[in-house]
C-alpha positions as CSV (number, residue, x, y, z in Angstrom):
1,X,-10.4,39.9,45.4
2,X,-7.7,37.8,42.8
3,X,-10.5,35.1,43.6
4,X,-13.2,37.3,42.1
5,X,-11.3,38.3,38.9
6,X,-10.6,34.9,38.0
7,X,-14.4,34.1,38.2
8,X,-15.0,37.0,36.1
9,X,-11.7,36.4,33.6
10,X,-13.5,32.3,33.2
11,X,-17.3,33.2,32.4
12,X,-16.6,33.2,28.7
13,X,-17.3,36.7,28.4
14,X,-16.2,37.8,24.7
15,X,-15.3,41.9,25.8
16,X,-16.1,44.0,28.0
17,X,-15.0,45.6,31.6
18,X,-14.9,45.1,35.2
19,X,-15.8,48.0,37.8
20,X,-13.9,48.1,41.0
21,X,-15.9,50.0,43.3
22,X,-16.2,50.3,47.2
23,X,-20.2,50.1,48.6
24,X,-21.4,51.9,51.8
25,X,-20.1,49.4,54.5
26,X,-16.5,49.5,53.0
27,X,-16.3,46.3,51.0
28,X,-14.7,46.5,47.7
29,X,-16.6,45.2,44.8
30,X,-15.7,43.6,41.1
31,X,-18.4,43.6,38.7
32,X,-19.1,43.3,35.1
33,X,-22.7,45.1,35.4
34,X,-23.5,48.8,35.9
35,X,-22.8,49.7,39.4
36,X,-24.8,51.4,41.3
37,X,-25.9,54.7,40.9
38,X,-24.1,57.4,43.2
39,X,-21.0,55.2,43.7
40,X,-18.2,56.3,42.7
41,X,-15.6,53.8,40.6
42,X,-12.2,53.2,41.9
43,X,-11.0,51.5,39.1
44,X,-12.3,49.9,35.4
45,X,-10.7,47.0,34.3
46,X,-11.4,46.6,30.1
47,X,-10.8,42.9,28.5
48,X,-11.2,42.0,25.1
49,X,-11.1,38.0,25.3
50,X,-10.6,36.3,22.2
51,X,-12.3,33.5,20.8
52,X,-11.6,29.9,20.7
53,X,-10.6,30.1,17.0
54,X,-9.0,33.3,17.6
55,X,-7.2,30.9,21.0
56,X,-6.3,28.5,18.1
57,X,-5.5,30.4,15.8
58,X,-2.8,31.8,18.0
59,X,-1.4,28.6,19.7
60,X,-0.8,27.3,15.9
61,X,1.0,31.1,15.5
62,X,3.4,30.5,18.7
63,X,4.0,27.3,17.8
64,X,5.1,27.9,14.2
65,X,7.5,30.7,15.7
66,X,8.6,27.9,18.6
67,X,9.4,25.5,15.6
68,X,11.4,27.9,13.5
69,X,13.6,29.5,16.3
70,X,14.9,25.9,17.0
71,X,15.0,24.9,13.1
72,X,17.7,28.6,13.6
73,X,19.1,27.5,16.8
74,X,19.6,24.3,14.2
75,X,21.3,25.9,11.5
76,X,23.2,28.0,13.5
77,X,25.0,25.0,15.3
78,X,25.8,23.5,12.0
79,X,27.3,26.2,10.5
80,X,29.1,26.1,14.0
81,X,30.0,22.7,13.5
82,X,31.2,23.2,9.1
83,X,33.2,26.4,10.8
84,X,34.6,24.4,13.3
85,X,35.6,21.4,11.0
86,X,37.5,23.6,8.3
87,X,39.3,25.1,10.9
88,X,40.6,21.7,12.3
89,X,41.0,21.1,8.3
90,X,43.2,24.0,7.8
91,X,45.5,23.2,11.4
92,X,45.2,19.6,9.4
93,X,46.7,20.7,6.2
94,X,49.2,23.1,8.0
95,X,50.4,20.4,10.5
96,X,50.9,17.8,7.6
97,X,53.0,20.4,5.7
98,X,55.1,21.1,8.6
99,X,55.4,16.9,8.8
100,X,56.4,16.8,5.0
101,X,59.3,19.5,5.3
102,X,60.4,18.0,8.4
103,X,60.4,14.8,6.8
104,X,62.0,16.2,3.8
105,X,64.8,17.8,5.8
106,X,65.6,15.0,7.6
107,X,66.1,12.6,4.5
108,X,68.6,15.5,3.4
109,X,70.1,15.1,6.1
110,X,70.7,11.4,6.6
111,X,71.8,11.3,3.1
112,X,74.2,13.3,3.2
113,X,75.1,11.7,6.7
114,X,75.6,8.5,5.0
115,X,77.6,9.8,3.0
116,X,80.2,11.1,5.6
117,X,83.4,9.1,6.3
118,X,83.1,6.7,9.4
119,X,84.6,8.9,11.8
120,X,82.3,11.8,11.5
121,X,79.1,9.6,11.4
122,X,80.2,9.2,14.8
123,X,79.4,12.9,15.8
124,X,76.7,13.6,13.5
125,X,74.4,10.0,15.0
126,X,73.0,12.1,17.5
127,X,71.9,15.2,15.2
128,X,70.7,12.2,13.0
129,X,68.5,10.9,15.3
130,X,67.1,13.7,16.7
131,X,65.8,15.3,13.7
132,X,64.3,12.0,12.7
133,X,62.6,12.3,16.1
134,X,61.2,15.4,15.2
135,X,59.9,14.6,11.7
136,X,58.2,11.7,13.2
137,X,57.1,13.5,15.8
138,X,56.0,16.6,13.6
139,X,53.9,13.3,11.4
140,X,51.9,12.1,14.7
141,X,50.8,16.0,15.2
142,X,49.8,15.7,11.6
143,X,48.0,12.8,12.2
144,X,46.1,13.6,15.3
145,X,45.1,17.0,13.7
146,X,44.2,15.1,10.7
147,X,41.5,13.0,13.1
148,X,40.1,16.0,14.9
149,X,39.4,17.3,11.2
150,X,37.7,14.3,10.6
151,X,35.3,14.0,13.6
152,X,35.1,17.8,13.4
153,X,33.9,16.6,9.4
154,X,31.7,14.0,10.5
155,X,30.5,15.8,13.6
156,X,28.9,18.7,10.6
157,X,27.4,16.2,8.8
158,X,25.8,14.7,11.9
159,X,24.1,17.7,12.7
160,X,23.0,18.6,9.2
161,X,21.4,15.3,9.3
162,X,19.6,16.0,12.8
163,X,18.6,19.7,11.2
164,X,17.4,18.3,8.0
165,X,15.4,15.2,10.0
166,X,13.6,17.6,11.5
């Protein structure tokens, strides 16, 4: 039967409709002419196949709408990518203003540490060096969030350029 439709569906007809009928000895039938009289129709099957400019016409349609989901599917990953970038940006700019008052603090602090007699140097040297741990510390977060900003960055402008290629 599927066999049969398929001949019918390829025979270039442009409209029309297929009868599904069963004959005397119990065989069912597919055709695309009148049936004969006295039999009674099981089932019509009505086509309207289009044309080969109307085929064409169409694959340039879907093809056109295949093009500008991925030219979205484009944009939206770059504004992914700009989104992503001034967030690392921001955690940047916060981290390295964390680094500065760290690095701030702890100048305060070893200047007036130097400034101490001898004797309580002595018991201020480990204070001393651990907030100068931290402020350096508090700089190499700084730093490494000021890299992932700039891949982040460069990342966005990579894909801009891939969208904009295209």
């Amino acid at each position: 039967m599927i066999t049969t439709v398929v001949c019918f569906s390829g025979s270039g007809l442009s409209a029309g409709e297929i009868s599904v009928y069963q004959d005397d000895d119990g065989v069912i039938n597919l055709t695309d002419r009148p049936v004969p009289s006295g039999t009674r129709v099981q089932h019509v099957i009505r086509y309207n196949e289009k044309s080969a400019a109307e085929l064409e016409r169409q694959k340039v349609s879907d093809d056109q709408k295949q093009r500008d989901a991925e030219l979205e599917r484009d944009v939206q990953n770059a504004q992914a990518l700009h989104e992503a970038a001034a967030q690392a940006r921001e955690e940047a700019d916060k981290e390295n203003a964390l680094a500065r008052e760290k690095t701030e603090a702890a100048n305060k602090y070893l200047e007036r540490y130097r400034q101490k007699k001898r004797s309580l140097r002595r018991r201020h040297r480990h204070e001393a060096k651990r907030i100068a741990r931290d402020a350096e510390e508090a700089q190499a977060r700084a730093n490494a969030a000021i890299e992932r900003a700039n891949q982040a960055e460069e990342a966005a402008r990579k894909g801009m350029t891939v969208q904009s290629g295209k």
